[in-house]
C-alpha positions in Angstrom: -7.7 120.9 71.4 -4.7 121.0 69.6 -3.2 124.8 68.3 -2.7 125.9 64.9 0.9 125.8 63.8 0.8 130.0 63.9 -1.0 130.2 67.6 0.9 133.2 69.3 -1.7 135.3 71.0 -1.1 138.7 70.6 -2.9 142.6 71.3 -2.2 145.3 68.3 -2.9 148.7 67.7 -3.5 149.6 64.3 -3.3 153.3 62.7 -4.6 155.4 59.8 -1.1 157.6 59.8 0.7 159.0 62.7 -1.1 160.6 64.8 -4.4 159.5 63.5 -7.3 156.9 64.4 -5.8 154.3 66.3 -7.8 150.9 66.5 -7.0 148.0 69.2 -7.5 144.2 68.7 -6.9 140.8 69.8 -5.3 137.7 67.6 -3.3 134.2 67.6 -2.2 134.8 64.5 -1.0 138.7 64.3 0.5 138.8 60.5 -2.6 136.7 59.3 -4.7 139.7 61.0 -2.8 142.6 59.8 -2.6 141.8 56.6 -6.6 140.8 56.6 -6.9 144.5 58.2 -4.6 145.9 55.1 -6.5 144.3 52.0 -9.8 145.8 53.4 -10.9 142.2 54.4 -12.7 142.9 57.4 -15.6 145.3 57.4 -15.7 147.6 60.1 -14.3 150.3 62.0 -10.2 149.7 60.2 -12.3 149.6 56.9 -14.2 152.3 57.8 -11.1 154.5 58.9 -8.5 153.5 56.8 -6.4 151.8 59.8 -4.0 149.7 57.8 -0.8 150.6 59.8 0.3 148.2 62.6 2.2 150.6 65.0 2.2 148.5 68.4 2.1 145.4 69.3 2.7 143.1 72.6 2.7 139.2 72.6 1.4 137.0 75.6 1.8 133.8 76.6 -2.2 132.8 76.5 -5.3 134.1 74.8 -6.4 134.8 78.1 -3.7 137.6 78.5 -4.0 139.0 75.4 -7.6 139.4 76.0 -7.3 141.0 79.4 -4.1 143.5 77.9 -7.0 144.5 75.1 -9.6 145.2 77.4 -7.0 147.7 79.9 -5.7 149.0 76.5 -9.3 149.8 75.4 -10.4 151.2 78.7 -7.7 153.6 78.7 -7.2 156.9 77.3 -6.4 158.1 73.7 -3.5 159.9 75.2 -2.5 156.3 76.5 -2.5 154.8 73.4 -0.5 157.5 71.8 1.9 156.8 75.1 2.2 153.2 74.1 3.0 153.3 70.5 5.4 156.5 71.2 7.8 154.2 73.8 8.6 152.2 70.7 7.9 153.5 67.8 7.8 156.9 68.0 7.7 157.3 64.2 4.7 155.5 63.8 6.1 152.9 61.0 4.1 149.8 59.8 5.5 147.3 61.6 3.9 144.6 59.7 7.1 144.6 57.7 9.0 143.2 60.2 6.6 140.7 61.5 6.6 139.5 57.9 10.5 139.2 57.5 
């Protein structure tokens, strides 16, 4: 099966504001998903909340990765998560800016 031109799996954490409802997903194709999650376009819990920040996010080598970092992410704490998007971004900016250029 041959991969999109975009293919790059990654694991996000969106946000509402800082220090707000964090949400964690999975993608190949992380600016296509954020800016889906930041026109509303997928109905749900970053509808729901309001979770149209992307604060974190980590790239991998395979879906399979991704989707193994997601599920240790998800398993963990709040406090965790808060850990994780602190190390880099302790601001909590909208990163999608600088996936997009």
């Amino acid at each position: 099966m041959a991969r999109r031109p975009n293919f790059q799996p990654a694991v996000y954490l969106m946000a509402n504001h800082k220090g707000g409802t964090i949400y964690c997903g999975v993608t190949s194709d992380l600016p296509r998903r954020v800016w889906e999650h930041r026109e509303g376009l997928i109905a749900g819990f970053t509808r729901r909340h309001g979770c149209k920040r992307l604060v974190w996010f980590e790239l991998h080598a395979t879906m399979e990765h991704a989707i193994a970092s997601e599920k240790q992410i998800k398993s963990g704490s709040r406090a965790r998560k808060i850990a994780l998007i602190g190390a880099s971004n302790p601001e909590w900016r909208d990163l999608f800016f600088e996936l997009s250029g």
